[in-house]
One Martini backbone bead per residue (centre of mass of N, CA, C, O) as a GRO file, in nm:
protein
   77
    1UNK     BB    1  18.775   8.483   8.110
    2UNK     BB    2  18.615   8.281   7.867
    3UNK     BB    3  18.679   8.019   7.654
    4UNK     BB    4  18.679   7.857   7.314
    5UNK     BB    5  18.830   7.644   7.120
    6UNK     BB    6  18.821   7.549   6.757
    7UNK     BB    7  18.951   7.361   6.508
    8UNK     BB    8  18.934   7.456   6.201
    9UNK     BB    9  19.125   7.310   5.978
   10UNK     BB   10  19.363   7.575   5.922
   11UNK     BB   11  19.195   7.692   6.175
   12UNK     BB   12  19.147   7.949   6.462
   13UNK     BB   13  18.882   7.955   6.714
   14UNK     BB   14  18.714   8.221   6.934
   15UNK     BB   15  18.461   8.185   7.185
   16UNK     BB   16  18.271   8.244   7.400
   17UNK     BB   17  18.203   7.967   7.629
   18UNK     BB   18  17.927   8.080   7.717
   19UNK     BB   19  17.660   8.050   7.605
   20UNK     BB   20  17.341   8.244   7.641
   21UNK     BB   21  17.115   8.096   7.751
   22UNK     BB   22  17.255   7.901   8.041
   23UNK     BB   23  17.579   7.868   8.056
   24UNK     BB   24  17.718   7.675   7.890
   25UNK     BB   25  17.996   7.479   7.795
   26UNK     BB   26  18.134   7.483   7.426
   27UNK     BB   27  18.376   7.337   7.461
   28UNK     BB   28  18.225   7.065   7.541
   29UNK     BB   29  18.085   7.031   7.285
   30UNK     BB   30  18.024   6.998   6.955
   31UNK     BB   31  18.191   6.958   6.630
   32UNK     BB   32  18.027   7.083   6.332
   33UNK     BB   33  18.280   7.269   6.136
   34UNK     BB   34  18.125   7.531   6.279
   35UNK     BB   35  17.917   7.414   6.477
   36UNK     BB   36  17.839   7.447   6.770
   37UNK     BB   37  17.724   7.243   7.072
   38UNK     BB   38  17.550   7.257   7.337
   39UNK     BB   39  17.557   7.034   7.618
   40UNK     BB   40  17.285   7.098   7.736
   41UNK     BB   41  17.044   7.254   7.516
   42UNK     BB   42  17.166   7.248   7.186
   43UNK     BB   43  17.289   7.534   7.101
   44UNK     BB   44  17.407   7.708   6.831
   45UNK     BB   45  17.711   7.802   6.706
   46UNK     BB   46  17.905   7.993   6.509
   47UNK     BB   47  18.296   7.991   6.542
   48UNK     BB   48  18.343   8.272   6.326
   49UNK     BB   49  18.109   8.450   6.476
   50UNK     BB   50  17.912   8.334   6.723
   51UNK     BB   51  17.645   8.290   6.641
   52UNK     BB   52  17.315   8.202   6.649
   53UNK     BB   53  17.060   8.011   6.519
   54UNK     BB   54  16.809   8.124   6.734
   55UNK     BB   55  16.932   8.406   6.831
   56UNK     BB   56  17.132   8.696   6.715
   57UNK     BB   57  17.106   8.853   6.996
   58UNK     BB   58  17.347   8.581   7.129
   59UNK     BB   59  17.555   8.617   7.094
   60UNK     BB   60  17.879   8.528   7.088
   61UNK     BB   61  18.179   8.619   7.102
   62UNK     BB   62  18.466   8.686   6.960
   63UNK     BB   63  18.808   8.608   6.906
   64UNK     BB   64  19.107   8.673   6.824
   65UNK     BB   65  19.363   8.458   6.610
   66UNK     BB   66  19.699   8.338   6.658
   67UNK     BB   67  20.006   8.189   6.474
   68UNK     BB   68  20.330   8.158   6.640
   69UNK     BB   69  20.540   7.924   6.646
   70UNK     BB   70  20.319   7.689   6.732
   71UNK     BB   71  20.133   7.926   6.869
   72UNK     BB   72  19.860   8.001   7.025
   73UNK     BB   73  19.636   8.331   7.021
   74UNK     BB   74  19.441   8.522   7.211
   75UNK     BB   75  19.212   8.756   7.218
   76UNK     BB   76  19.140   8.975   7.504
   77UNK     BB   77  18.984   9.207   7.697
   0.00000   0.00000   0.00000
């Protein structure tokens, strides 16, 4: 199980690191705000949500995250 981590502001976020396109890896791409690019063909998701911009029925997974005593945690299934 692979993710991408994410800090938006004052908060991390966590979706499944392959796009849901062609499997490229999103932590890999660009992060404008909250919109991750995947680097291979330009797939958008929203890291809060998971969601794609291109096609609703592909969103990433979403993992809960966690921040305690200065350590990041991820929870993934």
């Amino acid at each position: 199980m692979e993710f991408a981590l994410f800090s938006v502001g004052e908060t991390f976020r966590a979706i499944g690191n392959a796009c849901r396109h062609h499997g490229g890896p999103l932590g890999e791409g660009e992060l404008d705000r909250t919109t991750a690019t995947c680097p291979w063909h330009g797939w958008q998701f929203d890291v809060t949500t998971g969601a794609t911009l291109r096609n609703p029925d592909l969103s990433a997974p979403r993992y809960r995250v966690e921040v305690r005593g200065g350590a990041v945690f991820v929870e993934v299934p």
